[in-house]
N, C-alpha and C positions, 0 to 999 in steps of 0.2 A: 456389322462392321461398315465402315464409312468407305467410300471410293477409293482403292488404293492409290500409297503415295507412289511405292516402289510393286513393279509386277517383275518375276524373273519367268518364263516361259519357254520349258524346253532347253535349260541352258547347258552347254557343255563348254569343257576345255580341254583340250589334248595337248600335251609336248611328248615333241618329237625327240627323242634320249637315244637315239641310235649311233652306233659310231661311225666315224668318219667314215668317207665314201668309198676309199679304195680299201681299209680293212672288210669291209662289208662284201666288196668284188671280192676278193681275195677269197675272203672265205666264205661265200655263197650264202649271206647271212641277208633275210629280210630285216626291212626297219625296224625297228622298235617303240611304240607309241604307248603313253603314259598317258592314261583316262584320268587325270585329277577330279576332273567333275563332269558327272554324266549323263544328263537331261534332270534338272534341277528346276521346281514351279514354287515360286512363292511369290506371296502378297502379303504387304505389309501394310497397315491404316495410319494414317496419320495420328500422332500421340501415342503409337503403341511400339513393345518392344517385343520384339522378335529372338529369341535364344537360339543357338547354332552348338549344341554337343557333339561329342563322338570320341574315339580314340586317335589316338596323334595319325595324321597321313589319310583321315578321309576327308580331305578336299574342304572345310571348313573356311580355311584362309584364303584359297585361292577363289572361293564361293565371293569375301570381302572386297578380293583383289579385282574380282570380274564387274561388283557394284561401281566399285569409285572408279573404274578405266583403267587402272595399273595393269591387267590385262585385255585384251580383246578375248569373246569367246569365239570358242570352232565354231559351234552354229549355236540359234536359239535366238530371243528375244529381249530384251532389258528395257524396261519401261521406267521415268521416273515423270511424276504429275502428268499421266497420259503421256507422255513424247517418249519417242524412241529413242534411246538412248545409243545400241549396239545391238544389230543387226541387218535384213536387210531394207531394211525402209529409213537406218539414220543419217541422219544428216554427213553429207564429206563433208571433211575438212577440219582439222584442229581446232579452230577458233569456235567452230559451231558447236562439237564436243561441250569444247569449256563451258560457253553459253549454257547449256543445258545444265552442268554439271556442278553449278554453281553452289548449287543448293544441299548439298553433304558433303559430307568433310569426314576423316580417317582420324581414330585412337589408336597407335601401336601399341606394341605387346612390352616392348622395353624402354621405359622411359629414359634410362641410361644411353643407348643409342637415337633414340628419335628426335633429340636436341642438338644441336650441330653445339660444340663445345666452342670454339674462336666467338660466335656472336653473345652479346648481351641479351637478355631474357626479352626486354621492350623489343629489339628486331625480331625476336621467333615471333613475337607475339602477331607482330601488324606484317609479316612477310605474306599472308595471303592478303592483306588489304593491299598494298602497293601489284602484287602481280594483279589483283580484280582492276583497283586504280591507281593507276601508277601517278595520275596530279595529285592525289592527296599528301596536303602541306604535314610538313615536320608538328607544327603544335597539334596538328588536328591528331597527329598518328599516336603522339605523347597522350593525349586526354584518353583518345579510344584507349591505349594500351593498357593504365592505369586501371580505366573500369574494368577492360576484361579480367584484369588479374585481379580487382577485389571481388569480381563477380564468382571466384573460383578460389575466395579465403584468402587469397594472399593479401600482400599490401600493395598499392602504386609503385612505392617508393621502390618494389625489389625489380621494379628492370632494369634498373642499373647494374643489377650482378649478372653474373654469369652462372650456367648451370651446375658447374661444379660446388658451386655453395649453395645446394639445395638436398634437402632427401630425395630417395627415391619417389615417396608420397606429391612432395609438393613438389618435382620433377613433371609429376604425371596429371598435376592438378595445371601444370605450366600447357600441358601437352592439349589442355580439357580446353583454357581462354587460347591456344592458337587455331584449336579446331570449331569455338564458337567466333570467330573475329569475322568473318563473312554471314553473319546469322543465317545460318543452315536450318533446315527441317528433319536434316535425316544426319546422323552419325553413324558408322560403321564401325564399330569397337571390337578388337582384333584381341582378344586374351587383357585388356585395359589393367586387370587389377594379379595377373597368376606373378609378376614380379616384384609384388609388393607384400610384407608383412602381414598378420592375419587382422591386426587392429587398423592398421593403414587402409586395409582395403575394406574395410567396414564403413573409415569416412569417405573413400573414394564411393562407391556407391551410393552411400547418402546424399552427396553432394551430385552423382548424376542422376539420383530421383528427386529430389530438388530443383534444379534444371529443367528439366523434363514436364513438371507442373509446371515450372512459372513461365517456359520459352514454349511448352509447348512441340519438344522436338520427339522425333521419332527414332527409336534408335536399332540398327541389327546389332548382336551383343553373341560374340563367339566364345567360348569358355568350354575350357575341362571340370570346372568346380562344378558339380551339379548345384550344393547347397548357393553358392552365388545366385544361380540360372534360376533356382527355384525362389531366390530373394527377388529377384528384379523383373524376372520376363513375364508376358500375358499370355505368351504362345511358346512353346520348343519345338525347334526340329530336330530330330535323331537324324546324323548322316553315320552311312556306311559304304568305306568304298566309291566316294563320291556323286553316292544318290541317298535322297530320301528317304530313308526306312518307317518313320512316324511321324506327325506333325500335330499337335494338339493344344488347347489349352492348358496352361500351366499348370493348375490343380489337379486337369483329367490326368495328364501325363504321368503325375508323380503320384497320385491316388490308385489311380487301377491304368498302372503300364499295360498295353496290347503285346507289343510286339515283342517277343524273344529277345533279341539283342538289346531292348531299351529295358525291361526288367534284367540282363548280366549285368547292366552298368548300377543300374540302381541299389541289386545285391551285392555291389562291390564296394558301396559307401556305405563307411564306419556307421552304424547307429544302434546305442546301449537299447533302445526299446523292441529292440531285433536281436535281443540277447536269447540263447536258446531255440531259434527258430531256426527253421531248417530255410536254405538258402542255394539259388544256384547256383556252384560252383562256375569261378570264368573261366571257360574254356578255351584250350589252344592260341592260336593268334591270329594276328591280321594276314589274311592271304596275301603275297605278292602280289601289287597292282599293278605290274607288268605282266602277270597271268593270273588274270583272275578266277574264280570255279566259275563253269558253267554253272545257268539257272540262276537261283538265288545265290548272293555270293555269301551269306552267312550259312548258308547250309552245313559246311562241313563242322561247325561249331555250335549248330543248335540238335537239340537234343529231341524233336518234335519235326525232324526235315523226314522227308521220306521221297519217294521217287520223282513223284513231281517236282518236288523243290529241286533235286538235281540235274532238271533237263529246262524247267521255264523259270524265266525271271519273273518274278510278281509285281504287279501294278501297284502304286500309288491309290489304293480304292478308300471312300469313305466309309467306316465302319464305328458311325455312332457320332460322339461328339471327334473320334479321332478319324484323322486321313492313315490306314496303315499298308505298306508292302508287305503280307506276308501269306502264303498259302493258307497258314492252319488257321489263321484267323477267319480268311476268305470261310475256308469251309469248316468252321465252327468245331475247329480240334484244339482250340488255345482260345 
């Protein structure tokens, strides 16, 4: 792998969910602090795509939201081309952010909200060129707007409408030329294709591995669809709980799963050539992440936890071509 574009090191983020201050006097009630994501390490290479699984509530999106600056993290590191992006060596100050953060751009999850309905499709389009440069002439904004949208199937001629006269598909294909309009290297794609039709999001993918060869862009690519994750990405990380549970090459991942909780998910996706074969059942549910189990937090749901797992949390160790958190692997019981 090449010099990473994006490093996350150590990354966490806490919200504060506590109630108000004098219920809390009142009734002798500590804070309450919500671990979204919990020392979190990734690297991503230029030109590659990076997959982000798990079940709803482990920290997935806000993993996206800590990338682009929509949040600051508690502690930890965020690197984008070497520079510090968010923590403590980055730069104060707004405008330096920006500077830096030029270079990626966000895909939401619903194309239906992520288009302000009052503007015409040519303002969504060129609204990150004017905040980059705000002299850029009206013809110049019109030419750029037009290519980006035939660069992403459509036609020039449709920014003149408004988003309501679009599908959801070519909504999200609108969503694709506002987020290449700064020519970015890095996309952060937040569920991009779960609100779209099962044919629609067959060309939404195609058209961002298409992209991706000829611009060359990098993309992190968050998804509940495994079968998506296993169309598009070079790498997946399994979260759980808002850490890391597996991190591996796409093939290794879904060919010989390590970790306990990334084969529940895998036995959980429909497939007729898995007809008759014995399968492990998915167990129980996601713990409260306002209390989470000591130790490992998938313990109480995997069927290979034993004392250990209920008193230490497991590391992030390399074990092979995969990075896995899990006791039994560590000690060659799984």
């Amino acid at each position: 792998m090449t010099a990473a574009l994006l490093d996350l090191s150590d990354v966490a983020r806490y919200f504060d969910v506590s109630p108000p201050w004098l219920t809390r006097t009142l009734e002798r009630r500590p804070r309450t602090i919500l671990k979204a994501v919990d020392g979190v390490d990734l690297a991503l290479a230029r030109g590659e795509t990076l997959g982000l699984v798990g079940e709803s509530g482990c920290g997935k999106s806000t993993v996206a939201r800590l990338i682009v600056g929509l949040h600051a993290p508690t502690r930890g590191t965020i690197r984008y081309q070497g520079q510090v992006l968010s923590g403590p060596a980055a730069p104060p100050g707004a405008r330096a952010q920006r500077r830096l953060r030029r270079g990626m751009q966000m895909i939401f999850q619903d194309p239906y909200a992520s288009l302000n309905p009052r503007w015409r499709v040519r303002d969504i389009v060129v609204e990150p060129i004017r905040a980059e440069a705000p002299g850029t002439g009206g013809a110049d904004l019109d030419r750029r707007a037009a290519a980006l949208l035939e660069q992403v199937g459509l036609a020039g001629a449709d920014g003149v409408k408004y988003p309501h006269q679009f599908s959801g598909g070519q909504r999200q294909r609108i969503s694709i030329a506002r987020a290449l309009s700064t020519e970015p290297q890095l996309l952060v794609c937040d569920e991009p294709t779960s609100a779209l039709d099962v044919s629609v999001q067959a060309q939404v993918l195609n058209l961002m591995r298409d992209l991706q060869r000829r611009l060359g862009l990098a993309y992190v690519f968050i998804s509940h669809n495994l079968a998506v994750v296993h169309h598009i990405a070079d790498r997946v990380g399994v979260m759980y709980l808002g850490r890391i549970v597996e991190l591996a090459p796409a093939r290794t991942l879904f060919g010989v799963p390590r970790h306990p909780y990334t084969r529940m998910l895998l036995d959980a996706v429909p497939d007729l050539e898995m007809t008759g074969k014995a399968r492990v059942a998915v167990a129980g549910e996601v713990p409260n992440p306002l209390d989470p189990p000591a130790g490992c937090a998938f313990h109480p749901r995997c069927p290979h936890a034993n004392e250990r797992c209920r008193r230490e949390r497991p590391v992030l160790r390399d074990a092979g071509a995969a990075a896995v958190a899990c006791h039994a692997v560590e000690e060659g019981r799984l």
